[in-house]
LOMARLUM-78310 format. One record per residue (C-alpha): x, z, y; residue in three letters. Coordinates in steps of 0.02 Angstrom, whole numbers, plus 32768, in hexadecimal, padded with zeros to 4 digits. Last residue first. Example, Ala and Ser with C-alpha at 12.3 -4.5 7.8 and 13.67 -1.06 7.14 Angstrom:
82AC81657FCBSER 826781867F1FALA 
% end
This chain:
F5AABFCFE603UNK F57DBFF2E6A3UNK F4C1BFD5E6C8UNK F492C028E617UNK F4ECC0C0E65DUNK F486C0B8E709UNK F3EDC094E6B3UNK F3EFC125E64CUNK F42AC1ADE6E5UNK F39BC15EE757UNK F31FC16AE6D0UNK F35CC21CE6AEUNK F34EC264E751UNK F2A5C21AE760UNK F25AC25FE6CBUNK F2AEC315E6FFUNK F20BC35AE707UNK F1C6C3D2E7A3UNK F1A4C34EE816UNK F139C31EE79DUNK F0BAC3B2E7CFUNK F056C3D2E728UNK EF8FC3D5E75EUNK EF64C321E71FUNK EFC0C359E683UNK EF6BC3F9E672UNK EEB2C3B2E6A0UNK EED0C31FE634UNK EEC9C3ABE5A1UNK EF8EC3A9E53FUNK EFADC376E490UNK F02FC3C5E43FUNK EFD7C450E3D5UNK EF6DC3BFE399UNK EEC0C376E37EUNK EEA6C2C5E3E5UNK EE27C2A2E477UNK EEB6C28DE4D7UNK EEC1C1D2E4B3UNK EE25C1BEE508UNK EE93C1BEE5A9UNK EEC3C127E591UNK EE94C0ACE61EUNK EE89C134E6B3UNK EF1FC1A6E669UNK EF99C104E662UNK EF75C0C8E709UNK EF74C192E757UNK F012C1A9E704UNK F052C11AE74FUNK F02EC142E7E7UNK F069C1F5E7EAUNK F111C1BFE7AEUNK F138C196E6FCUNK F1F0C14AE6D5UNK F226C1CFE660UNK F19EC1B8E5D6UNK F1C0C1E2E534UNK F21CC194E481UNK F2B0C159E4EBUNK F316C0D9E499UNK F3B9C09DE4E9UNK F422C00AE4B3UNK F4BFBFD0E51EUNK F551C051E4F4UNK F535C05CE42EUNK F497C06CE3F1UNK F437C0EFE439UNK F3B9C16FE419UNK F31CC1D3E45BUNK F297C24CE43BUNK F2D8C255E37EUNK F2ACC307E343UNK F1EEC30AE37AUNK F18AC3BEE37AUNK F239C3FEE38DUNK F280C39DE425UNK F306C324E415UNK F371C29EE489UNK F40EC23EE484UNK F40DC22AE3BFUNK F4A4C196E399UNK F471C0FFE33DUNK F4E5C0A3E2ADUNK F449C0C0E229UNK F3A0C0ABE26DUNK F359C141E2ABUNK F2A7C18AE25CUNK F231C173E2E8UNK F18EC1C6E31AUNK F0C3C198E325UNK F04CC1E2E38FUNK F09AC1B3E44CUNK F07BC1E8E503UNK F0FEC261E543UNK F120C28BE5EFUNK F1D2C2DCE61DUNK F221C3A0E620UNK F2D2C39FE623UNK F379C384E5D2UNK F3EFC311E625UNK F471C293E5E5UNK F522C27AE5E2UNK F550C318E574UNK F4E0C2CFE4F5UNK F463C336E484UNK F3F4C31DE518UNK F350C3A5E4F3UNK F29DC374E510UNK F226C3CCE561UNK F165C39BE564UNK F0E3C374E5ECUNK F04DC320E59BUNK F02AC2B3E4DCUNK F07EC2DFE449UNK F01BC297E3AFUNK EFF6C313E32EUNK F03DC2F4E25DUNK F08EC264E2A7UNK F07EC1A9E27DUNK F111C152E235UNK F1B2C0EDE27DUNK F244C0C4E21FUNK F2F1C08EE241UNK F364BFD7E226UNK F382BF95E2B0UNK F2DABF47E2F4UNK F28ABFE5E2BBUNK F2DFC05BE32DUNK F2D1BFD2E3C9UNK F223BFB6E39CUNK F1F9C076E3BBUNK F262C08BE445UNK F1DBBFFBE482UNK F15AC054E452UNK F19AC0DFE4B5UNK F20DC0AFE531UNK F29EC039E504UNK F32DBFF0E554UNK F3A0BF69E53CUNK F44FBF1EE573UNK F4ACBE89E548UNK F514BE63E4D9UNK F4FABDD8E46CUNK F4B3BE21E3E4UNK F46ABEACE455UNK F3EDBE20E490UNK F3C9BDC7E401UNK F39DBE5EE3A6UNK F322BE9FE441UNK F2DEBDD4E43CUNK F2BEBDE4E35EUNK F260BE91E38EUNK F1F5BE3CE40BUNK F1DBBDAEE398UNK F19EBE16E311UNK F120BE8EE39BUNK F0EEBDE3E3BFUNK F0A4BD9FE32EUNK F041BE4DE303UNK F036BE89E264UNK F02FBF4DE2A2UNK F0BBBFBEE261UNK F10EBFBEE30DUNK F086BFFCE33DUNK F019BFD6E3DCUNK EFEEC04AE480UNK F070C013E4FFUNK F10EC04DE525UNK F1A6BFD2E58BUNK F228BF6DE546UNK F2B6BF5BE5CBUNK F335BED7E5B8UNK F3D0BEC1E610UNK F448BE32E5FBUNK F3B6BD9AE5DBUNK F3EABCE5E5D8UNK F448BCE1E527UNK F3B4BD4AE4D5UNK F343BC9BE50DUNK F284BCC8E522UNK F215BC64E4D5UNK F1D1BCBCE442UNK F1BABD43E4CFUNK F12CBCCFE50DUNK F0A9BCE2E475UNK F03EBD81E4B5UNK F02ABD23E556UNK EFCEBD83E5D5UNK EFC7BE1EE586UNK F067BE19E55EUNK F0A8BE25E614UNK F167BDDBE616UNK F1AEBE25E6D4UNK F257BDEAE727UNK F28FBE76E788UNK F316BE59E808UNK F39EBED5E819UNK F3C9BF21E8C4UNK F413BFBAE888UNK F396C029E8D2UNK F319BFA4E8A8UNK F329BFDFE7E5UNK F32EC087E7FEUNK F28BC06FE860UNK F240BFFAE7C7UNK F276C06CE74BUNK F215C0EEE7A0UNK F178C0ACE754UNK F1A5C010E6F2UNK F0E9C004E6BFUNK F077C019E62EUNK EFBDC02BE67BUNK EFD9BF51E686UNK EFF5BF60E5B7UNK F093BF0FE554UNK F122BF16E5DAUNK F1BCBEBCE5ABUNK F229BECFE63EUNK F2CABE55E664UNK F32EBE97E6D9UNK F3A0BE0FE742UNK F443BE59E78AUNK 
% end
């Protein structure tokens, strides 16, 4: 199976997507925004059968070109069946694609973090978080995931679309990327908002991130 993976910033990567995804022996076929903001306009729905939409630091607010066409492909995509994924922003773009809201936050969440499955399929756990703005769910979509600074930590529509408002697929690399080019993002007030001492210091064998990007991609793979 071919992946398609929408990743918006080079700090922003697959992570342990990637390893789940070799395991299988899928091939990744990457779209980097940042090299071509206009090249998802491009893109044929009726070619792609998985697509991931990775974070990154825009809004789905923002008047941005492609943010639209990226939310016209995820629509294309489940409209004629195929599967997609979310993480973060895109989560975010998902929700708002069909239908929900996104807003700011009273206090970002940003560190190590539990969140809760409300699925029997799923697993609860602690996982990395990295966002300031939160999703009301579009109509039709099912809550996987909550926590109680941010209710709607992840959804799905149907069998074949997944939104995950954190970060599963961070491994000590990745982290490191994403800490190294953002870290100024810390610099916000907030009872969620963990020092880059704590989250450098937090042992990620100790999350479940891992357990649950292999357990996500494994139902998306199937149905």
């Amino acid at each position: 199976m071919i992946i398609d993976a929408v990743l918006h910033v080079p700090h922003e990567t697959l992570g342990q997507f990637a390893t789940v995804i070799d395991s299988f022996g899928d091939t990744i076929r990457y779209h980097k925004i940042w090299e071509d903001q206009t090249q998802l306009k491009t893109l044929n729905a009726d070619e792609i059968d998985f697509l991931i939409v990775m974070g990154g630091p825009n809004s789905v607010n923002d008047d941005t070109p492609w943010l639209a066409d990226e939310r016209q492909l995820i629509k294309a995509v489940q409209a004629k069946g195929g599967r997609v994924l979310g993480i973060c922003l895109g989560a975010q773009q998902i929700a708002k694609a069909f239908g929900g809201k996104v807003a700011p936050m009273r206090h970002k969440e940003l560190g190590w973090f539990p969140v809760e499955a409300t699925v029997d399929d799923l697993p609860s756990g602690t996982v990395f978080h990295w966002h300031g703005e939160k999703i009301e769910l579009p109509d039709l979509s099912d809550q996987i995931y909550t926590n109680s600074h941010c209710p709607a930590q992840g959804f799905r529509l149907g069998a074949k679309v997944y939104g995950l408002q954190f970060h599963p697929e961070m491994t000590t690399t990745t982290l490191t990327q994403l800490l190294a080019a953002d870290k100024a993002y810390l610099e916000a007030p907030g009872e969620m908002v963990q020092s880059l001492a704590s989250i450098e210091k937090f042992d990620i064998s100790n999350s479940n991130g891992a357990r649950i990007t292999k357990m996500v991609y494994e139902s998306l793979r199937r149905s």
